[in-house]
PQR file of N, CA, C, O and H, with PARSE charges and radii, in Angstrom:
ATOM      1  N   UNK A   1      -4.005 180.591 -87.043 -0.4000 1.5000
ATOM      2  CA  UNK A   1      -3.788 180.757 -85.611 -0.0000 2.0000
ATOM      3  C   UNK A   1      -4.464 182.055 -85.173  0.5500 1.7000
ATOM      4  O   UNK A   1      -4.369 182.995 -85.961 -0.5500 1.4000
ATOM      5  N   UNK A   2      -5.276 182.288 -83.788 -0.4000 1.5000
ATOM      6  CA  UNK A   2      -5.870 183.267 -83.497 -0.0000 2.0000
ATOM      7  C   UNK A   2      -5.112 184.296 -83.512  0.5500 1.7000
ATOM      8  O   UNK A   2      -5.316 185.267 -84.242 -0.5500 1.4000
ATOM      9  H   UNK A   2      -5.353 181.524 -83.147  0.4000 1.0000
ATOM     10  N   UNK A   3      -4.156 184.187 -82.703 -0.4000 1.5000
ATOM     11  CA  UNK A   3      -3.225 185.205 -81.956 -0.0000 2.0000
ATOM     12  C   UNK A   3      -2.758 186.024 -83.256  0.5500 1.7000
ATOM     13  O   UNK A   3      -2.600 187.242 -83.178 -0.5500 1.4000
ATOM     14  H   UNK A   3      -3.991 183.399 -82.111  0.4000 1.0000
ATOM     15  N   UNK A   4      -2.490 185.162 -84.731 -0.4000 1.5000
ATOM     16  CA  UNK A   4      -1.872 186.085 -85.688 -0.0000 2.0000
ATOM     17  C   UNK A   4      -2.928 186.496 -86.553  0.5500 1.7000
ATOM     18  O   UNK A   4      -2.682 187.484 -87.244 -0.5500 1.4000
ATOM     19  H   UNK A   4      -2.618 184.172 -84.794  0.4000 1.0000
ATOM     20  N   UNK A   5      -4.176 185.900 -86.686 -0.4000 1.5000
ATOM     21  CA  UNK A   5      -5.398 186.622 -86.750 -0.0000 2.0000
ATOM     22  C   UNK A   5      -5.615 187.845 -86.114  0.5500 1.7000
ATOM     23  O   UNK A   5      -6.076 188.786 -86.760 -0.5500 1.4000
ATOM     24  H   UNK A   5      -4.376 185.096 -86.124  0.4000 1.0000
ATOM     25  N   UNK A   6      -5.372 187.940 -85.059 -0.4000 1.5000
ATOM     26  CA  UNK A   6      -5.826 189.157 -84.102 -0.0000 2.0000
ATOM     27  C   UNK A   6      -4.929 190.004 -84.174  0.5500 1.7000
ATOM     28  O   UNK A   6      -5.175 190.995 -83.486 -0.5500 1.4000
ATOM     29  H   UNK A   6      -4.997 187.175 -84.534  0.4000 1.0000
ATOM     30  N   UNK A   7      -3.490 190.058 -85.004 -0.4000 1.5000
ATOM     31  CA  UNK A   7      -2.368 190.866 -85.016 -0.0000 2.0000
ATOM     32  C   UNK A   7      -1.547 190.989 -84.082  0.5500 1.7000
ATOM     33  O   UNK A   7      -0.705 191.885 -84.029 -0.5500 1.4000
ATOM     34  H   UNK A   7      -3.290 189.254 -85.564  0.4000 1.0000
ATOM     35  N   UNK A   8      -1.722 189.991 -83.140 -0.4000 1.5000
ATOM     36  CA  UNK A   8      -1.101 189.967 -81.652 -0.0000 2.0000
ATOM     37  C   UNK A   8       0.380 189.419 -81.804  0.5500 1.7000
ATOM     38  O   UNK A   8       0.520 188.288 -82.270 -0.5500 1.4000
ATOM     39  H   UNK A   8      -2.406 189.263 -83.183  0.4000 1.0000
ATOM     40  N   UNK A   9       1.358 190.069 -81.481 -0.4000 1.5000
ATOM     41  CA  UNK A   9       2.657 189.361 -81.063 -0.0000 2.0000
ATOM     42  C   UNK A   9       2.493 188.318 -79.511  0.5500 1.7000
ATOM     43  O   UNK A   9       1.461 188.423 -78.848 -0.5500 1.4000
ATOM     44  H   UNK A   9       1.245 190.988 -81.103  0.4000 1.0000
ATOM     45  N   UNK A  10       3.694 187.288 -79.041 -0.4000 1.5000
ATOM     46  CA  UNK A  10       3.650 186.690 -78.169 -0.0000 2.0000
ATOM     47  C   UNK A  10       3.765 187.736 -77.158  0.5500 1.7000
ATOM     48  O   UNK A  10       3.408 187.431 -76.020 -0.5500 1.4000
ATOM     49  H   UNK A  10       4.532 187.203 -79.580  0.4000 1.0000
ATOM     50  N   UNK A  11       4.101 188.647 -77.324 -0.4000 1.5000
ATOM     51  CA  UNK A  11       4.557 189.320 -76.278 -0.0000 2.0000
ATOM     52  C   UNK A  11       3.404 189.962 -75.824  0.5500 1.7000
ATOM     53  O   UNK A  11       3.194 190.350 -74.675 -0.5500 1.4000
ATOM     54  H   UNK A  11       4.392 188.894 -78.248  0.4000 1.0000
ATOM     55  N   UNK A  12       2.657 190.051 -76.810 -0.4000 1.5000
ATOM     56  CA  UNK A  12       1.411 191.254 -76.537 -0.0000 2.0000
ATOM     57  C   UNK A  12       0.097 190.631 -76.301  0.5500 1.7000
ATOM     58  O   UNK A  12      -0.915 191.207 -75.901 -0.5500 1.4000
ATOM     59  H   UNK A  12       2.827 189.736 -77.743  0.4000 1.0000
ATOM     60  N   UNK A  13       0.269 189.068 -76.671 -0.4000 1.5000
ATOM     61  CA  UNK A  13      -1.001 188.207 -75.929 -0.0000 2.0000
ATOM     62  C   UNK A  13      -0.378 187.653 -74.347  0.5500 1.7000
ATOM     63  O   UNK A  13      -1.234 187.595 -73.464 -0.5500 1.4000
ATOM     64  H   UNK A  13       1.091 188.600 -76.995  0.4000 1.0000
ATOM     65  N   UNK A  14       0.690 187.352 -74.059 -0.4000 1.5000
ATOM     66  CA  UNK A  14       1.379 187.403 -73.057 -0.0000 2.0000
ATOM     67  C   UNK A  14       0.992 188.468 -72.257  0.5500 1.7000
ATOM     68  O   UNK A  14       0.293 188.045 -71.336 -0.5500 1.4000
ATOM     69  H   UNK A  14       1.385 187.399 -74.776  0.4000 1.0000
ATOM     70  N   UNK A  15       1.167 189.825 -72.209 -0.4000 1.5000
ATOM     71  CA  UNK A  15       0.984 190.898 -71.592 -0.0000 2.0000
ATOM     72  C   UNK A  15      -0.812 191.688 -71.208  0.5500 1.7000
ATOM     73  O   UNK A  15      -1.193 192.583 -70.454 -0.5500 1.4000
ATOM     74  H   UNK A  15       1.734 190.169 -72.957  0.4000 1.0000
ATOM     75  N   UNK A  16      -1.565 190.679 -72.289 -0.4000 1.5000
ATOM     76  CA  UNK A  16      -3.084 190.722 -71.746 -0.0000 2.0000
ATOM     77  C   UNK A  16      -3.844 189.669 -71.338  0.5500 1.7000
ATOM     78  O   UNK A  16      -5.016 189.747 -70.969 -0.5500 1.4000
ATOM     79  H   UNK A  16      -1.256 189.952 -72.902  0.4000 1.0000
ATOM     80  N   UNK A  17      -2.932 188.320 -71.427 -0.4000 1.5000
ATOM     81  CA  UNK A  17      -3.317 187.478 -70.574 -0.0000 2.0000
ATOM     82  C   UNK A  17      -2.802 187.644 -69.043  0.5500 1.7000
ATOM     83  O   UNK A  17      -3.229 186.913 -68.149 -0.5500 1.4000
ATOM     84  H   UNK A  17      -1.980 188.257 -71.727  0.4000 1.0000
ATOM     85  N   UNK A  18      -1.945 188.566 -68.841 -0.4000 1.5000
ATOM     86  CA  UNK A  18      -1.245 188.704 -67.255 -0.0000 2.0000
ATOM     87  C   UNK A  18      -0.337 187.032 -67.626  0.5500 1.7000
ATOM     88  O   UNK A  18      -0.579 186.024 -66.961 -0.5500 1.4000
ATOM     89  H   UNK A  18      -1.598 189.160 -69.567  0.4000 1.0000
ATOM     90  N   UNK A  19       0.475 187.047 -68.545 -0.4000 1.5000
ATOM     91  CA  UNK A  19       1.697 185.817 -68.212 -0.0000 2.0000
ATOM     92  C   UNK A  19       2.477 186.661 -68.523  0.5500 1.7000
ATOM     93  O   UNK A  19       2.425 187.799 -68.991 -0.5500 1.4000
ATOM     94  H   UNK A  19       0.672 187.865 -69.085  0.4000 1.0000
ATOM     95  N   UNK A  20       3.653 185.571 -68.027 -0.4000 1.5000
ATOM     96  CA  UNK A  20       5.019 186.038 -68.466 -0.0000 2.0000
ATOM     97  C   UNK A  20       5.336 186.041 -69.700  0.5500 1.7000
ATOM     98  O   UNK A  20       4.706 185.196 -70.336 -0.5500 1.4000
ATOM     99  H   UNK A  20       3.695 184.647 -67.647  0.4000 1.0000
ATOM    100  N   UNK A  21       6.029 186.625 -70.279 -0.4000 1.5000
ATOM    101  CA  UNK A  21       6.680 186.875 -71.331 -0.0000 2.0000
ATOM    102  C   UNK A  21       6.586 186.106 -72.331  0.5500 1.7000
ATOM    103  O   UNK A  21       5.804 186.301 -73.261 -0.5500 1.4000
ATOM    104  H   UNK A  21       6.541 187.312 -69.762  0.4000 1.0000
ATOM    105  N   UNK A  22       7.716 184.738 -72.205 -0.4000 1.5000
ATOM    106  CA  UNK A  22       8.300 183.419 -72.536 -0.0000 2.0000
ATOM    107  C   UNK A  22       7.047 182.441 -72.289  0.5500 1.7000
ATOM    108  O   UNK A  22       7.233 181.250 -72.537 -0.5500 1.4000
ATOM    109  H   UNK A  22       8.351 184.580 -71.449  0.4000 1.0000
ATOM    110  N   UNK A  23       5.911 182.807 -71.866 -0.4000 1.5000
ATOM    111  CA  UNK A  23       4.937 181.252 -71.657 -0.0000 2.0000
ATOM    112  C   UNK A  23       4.308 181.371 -72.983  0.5500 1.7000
ATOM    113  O   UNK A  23       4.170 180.320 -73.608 -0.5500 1.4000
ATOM    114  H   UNK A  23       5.760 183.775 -71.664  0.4000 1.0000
ATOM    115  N   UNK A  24       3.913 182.443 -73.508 -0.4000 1.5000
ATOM    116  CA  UNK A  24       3.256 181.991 -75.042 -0.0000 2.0000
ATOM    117  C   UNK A  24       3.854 181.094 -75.741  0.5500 1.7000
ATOM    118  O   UNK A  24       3.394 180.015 -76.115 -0.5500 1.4000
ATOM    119  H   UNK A  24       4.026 183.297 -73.000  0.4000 1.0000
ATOM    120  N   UNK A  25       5.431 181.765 -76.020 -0.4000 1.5000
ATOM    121  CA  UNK A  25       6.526 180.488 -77.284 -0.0000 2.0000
ATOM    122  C   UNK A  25       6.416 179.212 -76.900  0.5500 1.7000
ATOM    123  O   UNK A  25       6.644 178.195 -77.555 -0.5500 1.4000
ATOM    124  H   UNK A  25       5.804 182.642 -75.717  0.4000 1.0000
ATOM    125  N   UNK A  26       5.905 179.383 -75.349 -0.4000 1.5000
ATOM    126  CA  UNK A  26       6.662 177.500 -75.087 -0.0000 2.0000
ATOM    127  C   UNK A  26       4.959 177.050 -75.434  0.5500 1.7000
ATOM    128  O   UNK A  26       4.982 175.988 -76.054 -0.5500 1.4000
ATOM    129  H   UNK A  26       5.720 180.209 -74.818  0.4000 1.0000
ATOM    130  N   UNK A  27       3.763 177.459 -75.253 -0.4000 1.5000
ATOM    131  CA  UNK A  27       2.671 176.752 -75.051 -0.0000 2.0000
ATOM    132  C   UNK A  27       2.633 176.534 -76.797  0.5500 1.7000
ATOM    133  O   UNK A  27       2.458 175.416 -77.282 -0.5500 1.4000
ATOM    134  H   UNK A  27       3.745 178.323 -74.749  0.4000 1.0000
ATOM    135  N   UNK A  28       2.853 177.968 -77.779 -0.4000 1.5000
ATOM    136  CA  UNK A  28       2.915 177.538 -79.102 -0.0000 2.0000
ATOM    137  C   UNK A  28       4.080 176.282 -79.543  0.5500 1.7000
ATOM    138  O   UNK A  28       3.683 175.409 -80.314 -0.5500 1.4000
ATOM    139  H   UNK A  28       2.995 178.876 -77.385  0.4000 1.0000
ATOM    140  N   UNK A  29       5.252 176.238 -79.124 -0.4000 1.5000
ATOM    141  CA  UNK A  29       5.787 174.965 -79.009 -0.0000 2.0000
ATOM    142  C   UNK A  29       5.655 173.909 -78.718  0.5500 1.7000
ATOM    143  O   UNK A  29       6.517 173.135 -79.133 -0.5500 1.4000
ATOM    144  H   UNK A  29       5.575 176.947 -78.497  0.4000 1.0000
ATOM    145  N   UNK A  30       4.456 173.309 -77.816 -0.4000 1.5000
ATOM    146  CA  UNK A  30       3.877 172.726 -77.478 -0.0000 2.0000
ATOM    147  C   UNK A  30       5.398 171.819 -76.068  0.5500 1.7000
ATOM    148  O   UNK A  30       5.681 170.643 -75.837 -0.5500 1.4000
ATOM    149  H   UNK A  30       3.756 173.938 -77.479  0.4000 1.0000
ATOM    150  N   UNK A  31       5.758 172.694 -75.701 -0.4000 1.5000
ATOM    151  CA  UNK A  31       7.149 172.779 -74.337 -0.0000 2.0000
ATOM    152  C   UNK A  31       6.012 172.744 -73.086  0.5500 1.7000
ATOM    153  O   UNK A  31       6.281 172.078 -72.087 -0.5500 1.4000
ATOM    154  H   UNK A  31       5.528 173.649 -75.889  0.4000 1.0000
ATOM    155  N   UNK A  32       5.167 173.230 -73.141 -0.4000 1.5000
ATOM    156  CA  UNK A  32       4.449 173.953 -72.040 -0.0000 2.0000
ATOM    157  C   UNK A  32       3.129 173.450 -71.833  0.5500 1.7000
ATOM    158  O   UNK A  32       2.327 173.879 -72.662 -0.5500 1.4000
ATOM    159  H   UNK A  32       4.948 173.771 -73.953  0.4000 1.0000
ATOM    160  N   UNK A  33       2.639 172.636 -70.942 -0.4000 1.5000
ATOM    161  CA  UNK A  33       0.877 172.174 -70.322 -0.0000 2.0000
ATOM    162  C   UNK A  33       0.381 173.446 -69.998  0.5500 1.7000
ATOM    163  O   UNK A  33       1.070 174.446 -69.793 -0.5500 1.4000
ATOM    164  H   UNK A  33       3.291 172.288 -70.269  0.4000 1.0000
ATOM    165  N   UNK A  34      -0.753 173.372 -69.964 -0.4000 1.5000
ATOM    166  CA  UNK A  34      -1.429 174.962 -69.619 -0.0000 2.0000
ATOM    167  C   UNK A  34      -2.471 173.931 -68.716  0.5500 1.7000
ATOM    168  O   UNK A  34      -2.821 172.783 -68.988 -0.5500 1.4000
ATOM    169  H   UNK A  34      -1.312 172.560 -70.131  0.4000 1.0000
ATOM    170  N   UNK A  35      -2.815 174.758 -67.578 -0.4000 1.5000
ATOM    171  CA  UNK A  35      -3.865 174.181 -66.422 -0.0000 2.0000
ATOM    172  C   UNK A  35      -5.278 175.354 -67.376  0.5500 1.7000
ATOM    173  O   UNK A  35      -5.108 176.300 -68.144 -0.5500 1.4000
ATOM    174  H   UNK A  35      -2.531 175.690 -67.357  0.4000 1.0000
ATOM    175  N   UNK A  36      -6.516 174.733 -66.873 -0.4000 1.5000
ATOM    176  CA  UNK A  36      -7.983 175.467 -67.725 -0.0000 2.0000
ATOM    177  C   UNK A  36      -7.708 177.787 -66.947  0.5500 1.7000
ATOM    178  O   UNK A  36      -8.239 178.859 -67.237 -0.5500 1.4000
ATOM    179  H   UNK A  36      -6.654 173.964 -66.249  0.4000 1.0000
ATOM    180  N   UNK A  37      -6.521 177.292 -65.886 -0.4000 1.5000
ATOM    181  CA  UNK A  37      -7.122 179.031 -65.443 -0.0000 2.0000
ATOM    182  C   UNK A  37      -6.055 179.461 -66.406  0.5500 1.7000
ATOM    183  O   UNK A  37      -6.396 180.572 -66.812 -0.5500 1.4000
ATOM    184  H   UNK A  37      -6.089 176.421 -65.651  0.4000 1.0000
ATOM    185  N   UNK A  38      -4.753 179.047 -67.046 -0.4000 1.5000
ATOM    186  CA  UNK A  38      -4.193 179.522 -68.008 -0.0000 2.0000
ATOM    187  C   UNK A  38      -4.876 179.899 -69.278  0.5500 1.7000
ATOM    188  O   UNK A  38      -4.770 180.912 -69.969 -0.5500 1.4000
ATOM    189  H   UNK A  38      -4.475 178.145 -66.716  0.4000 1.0000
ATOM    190  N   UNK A  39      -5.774 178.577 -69.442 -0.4000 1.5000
ATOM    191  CA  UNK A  39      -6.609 178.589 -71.072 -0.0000 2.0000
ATOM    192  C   UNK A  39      -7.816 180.069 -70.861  0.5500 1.7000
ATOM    193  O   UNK A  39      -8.452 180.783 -71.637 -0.5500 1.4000
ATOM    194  H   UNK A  39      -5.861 177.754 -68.880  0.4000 1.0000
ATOM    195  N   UNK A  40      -7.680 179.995 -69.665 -0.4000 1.5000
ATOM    196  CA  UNK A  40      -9.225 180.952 -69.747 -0.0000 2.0000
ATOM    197  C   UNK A  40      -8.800 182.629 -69.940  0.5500 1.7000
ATOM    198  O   UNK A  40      -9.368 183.534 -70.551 -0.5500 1.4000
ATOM    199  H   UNK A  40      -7.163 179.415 -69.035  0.4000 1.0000
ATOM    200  N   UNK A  41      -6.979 182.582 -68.768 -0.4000 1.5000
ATOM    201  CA  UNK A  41      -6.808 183.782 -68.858 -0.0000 2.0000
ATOM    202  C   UNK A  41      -6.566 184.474 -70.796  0.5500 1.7000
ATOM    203  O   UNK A  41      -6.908 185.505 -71.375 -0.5500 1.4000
ATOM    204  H   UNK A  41      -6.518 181.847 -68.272  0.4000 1.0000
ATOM    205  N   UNK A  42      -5.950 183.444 -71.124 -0.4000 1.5000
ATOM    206  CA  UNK A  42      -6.225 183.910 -72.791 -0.0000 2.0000
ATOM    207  C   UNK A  42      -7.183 183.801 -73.383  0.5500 1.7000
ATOM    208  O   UNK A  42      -7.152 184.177 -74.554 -0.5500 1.4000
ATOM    209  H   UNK A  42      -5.673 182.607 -70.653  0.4000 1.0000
ATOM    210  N   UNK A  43      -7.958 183.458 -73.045 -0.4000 1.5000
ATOM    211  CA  UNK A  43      -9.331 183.581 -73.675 -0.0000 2.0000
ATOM    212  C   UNK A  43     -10.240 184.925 -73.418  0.5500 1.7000
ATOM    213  O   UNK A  43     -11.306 185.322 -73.889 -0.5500 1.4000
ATOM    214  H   UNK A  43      -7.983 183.152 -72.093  0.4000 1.0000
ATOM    215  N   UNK A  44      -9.548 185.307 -72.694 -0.4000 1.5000
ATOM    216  CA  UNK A  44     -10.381 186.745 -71.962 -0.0000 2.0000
ATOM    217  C   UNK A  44      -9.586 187.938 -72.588  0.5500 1.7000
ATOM    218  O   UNK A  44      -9.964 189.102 -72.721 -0.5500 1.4000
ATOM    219  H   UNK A  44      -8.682 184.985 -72.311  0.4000 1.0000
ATOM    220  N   UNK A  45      -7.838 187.105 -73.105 -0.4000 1.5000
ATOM    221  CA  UNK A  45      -7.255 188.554 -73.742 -0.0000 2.0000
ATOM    222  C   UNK A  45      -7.663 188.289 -75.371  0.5500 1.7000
ATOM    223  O   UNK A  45      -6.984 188.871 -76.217 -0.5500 1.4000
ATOM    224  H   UNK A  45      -7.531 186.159 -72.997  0.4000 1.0000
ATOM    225  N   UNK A  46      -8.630 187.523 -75.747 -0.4000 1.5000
ATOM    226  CA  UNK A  46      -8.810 187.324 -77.124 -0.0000 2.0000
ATOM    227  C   UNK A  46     -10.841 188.150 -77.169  0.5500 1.7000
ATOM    228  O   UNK A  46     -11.594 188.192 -78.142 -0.5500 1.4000
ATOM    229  H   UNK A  46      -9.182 187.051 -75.060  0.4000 1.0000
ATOM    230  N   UNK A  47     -11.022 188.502 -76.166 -0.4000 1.5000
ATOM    231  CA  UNK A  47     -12.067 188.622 -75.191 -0.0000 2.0000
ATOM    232  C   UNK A  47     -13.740 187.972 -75.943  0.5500 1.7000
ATOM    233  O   UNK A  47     -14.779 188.467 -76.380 -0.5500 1.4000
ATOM    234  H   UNK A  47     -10.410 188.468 -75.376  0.4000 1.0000
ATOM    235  N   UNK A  48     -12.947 186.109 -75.658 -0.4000 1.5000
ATOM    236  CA  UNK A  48     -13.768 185.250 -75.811 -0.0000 2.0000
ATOM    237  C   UNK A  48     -14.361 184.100 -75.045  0.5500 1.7000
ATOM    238  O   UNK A  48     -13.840 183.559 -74.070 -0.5500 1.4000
ATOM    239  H   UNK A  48     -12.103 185.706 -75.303  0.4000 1.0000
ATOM    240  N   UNK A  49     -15.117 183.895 -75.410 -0.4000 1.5000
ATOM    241  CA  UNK A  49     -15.408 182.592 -73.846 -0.0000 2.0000
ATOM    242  C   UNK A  49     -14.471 181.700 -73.987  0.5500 1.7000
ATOM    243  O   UNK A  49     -13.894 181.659 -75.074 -0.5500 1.4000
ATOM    244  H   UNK A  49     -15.540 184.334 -76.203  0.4000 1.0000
ATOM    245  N   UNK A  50     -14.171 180.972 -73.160 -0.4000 1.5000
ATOM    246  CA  UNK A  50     -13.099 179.979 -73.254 -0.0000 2.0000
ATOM    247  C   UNK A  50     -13.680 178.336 -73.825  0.5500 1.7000
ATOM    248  O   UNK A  50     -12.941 177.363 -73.969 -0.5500 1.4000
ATOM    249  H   UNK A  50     -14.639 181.005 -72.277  0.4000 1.0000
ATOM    250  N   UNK A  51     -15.210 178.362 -74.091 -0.4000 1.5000
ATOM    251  CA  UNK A  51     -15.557 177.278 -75.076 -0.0000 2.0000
ATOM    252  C   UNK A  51     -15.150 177.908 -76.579  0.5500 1.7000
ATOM    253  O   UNK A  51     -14.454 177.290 -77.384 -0.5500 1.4000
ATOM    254  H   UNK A  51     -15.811 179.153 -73.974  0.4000 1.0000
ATOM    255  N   UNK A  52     -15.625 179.051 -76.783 -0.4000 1.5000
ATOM    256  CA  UNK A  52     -15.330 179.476 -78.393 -0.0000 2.0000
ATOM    257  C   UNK A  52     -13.753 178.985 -78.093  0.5500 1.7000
ATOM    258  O   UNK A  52     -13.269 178.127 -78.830 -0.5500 1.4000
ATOM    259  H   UNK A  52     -16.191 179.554 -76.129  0.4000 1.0000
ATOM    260  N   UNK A  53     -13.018 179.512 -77.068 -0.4000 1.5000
ATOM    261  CA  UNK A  53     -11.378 179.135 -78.017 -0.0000 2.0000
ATOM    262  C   UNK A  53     -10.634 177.800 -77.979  0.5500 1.7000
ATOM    263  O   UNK A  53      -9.518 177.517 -78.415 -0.5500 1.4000
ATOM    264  H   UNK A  53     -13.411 180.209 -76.469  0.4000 1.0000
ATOM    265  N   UNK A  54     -11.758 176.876 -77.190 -0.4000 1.5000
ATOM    266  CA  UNK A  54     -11.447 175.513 -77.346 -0.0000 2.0000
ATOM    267  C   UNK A  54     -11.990 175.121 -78.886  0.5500 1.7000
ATOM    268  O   UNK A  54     -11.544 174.154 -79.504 -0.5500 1.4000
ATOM    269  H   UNK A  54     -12.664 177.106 -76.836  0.4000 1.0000
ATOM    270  N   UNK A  55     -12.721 175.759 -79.254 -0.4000 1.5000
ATOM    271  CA  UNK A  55     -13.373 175.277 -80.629 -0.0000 2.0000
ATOM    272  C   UNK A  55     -12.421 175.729 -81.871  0.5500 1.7000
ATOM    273  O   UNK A  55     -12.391 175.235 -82.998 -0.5500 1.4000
ATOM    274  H   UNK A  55     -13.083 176.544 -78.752  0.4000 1.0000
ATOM    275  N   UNK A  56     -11.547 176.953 -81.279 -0.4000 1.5000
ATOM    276  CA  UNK A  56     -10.853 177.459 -82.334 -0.0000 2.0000
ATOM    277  C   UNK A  56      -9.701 176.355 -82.343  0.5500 1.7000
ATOM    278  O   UNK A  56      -8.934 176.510 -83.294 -0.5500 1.4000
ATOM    279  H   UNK A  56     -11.571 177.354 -80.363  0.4000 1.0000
ATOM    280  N   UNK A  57      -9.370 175.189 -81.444 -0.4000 1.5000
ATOM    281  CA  UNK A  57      -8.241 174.416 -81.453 -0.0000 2.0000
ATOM    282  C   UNK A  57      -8.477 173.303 -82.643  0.5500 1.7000
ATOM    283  O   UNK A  57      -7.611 172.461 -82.882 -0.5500 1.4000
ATOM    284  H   UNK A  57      -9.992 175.063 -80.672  0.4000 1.0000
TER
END
């Protein structure tokens, strides 16, 4: 998984994507749809294009 690749807690990819708190656990739970401006804002706190992190799926 990227996020634990990158040493990132939910809280702390949460907090550089600009989400709330609680939206990482639920999207890693798969609780949660993400619209493409969600996918992109994490892709920018991983500071990657948002094709590389469709590829990382």
């Amino acid at each position: 998984m990227l996020r634990i690749a990158e040493g990132y807690s939910q809280e702390k990819l949460a907090e550089l994507s600009d989400l709330d708190r609680t939206y990482i656990p639920g999207i890693e739970s798969g609780k949660r749809n993400v619209s493409l401006v969600v996918v992109e804002k994490i892709a920018k706190a991983f500071r990657i294009t948002l094709s590389e992190l469709l590829n990382e799926l």
